[in-house]
N, C-alpha and C positions, 0 to 999 in steps of 0.2 A: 173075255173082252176087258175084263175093272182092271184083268193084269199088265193086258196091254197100253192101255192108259196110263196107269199107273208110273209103267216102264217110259213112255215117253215123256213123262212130265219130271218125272227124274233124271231124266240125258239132257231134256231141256234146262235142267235149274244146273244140271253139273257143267255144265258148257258155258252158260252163264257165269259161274263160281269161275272156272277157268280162266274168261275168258278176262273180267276184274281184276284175278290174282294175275294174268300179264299183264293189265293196264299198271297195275300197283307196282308191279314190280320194275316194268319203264320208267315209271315215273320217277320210282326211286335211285335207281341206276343214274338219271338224267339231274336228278338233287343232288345225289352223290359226286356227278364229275363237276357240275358247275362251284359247288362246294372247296374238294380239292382244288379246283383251278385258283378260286379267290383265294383260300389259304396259301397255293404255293404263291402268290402274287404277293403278299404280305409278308411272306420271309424273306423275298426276293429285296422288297422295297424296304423293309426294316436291315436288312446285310447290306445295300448303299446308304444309309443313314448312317448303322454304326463304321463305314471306311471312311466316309467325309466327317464324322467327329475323329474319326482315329488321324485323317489327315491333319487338320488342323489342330488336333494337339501335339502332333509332332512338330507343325509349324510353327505353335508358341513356343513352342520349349528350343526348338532352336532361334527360332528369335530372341526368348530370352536368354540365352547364352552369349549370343552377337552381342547383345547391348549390355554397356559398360555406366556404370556411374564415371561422370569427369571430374576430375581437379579442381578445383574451381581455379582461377587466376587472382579471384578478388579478396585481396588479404583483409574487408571487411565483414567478408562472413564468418558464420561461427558453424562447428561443428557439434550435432546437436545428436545424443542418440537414447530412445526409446527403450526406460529402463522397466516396463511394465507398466497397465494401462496409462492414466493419462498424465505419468513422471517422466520426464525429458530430463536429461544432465546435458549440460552446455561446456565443450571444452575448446579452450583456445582465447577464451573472455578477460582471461589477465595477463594473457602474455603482451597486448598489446603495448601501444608508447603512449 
């Protein structure tokens, strides 16, 4: 009879163990896909961020290509260019009348 006890109280706790180790193992399965889904959702949204920077820097760099420095018209300007940090040379200052 103690064997017979004994045996049932042992199918009993194994079935239990069993039955945990599916609960666990659902659970994780179910952490697992949720997981995946936000990571692919995050490469998804970081690959339209990096096309819309990569847009718009194609769009500066042809924009600044289109645009041009003009002439000026007005023979009282002077032409001034940037010969390292804050040294300017000015040309054009004595030719005038």
């Amino acid at each position: 009879m103690t064997g017979s006890t004994t045996m049932t109280g042992g199918s009993a706790l194994r079935s239990l163990a069993w039955l945990a180790g599916a609960l666990a193992t659902s659970a994780a399965v179910v952490i697992g896909s949720v997981l995946a889904v936000v990571f692919a959702a995050t490469v998804v949204v970081i690959g339209f961020m990096g096309s819309a920077l990569f847009g718009l820097v194609a769009l500066a760099l042809r924009a600044r290509r289109t645009v041009r420095a003009k002439t000026p018209d007005d023979p009282s300007l002077l032409e001034a260019r940037n010969v390292g940090g804050h040294s300017w040379v000015a040309y054009g200052w004595n030719e005038r009348s």
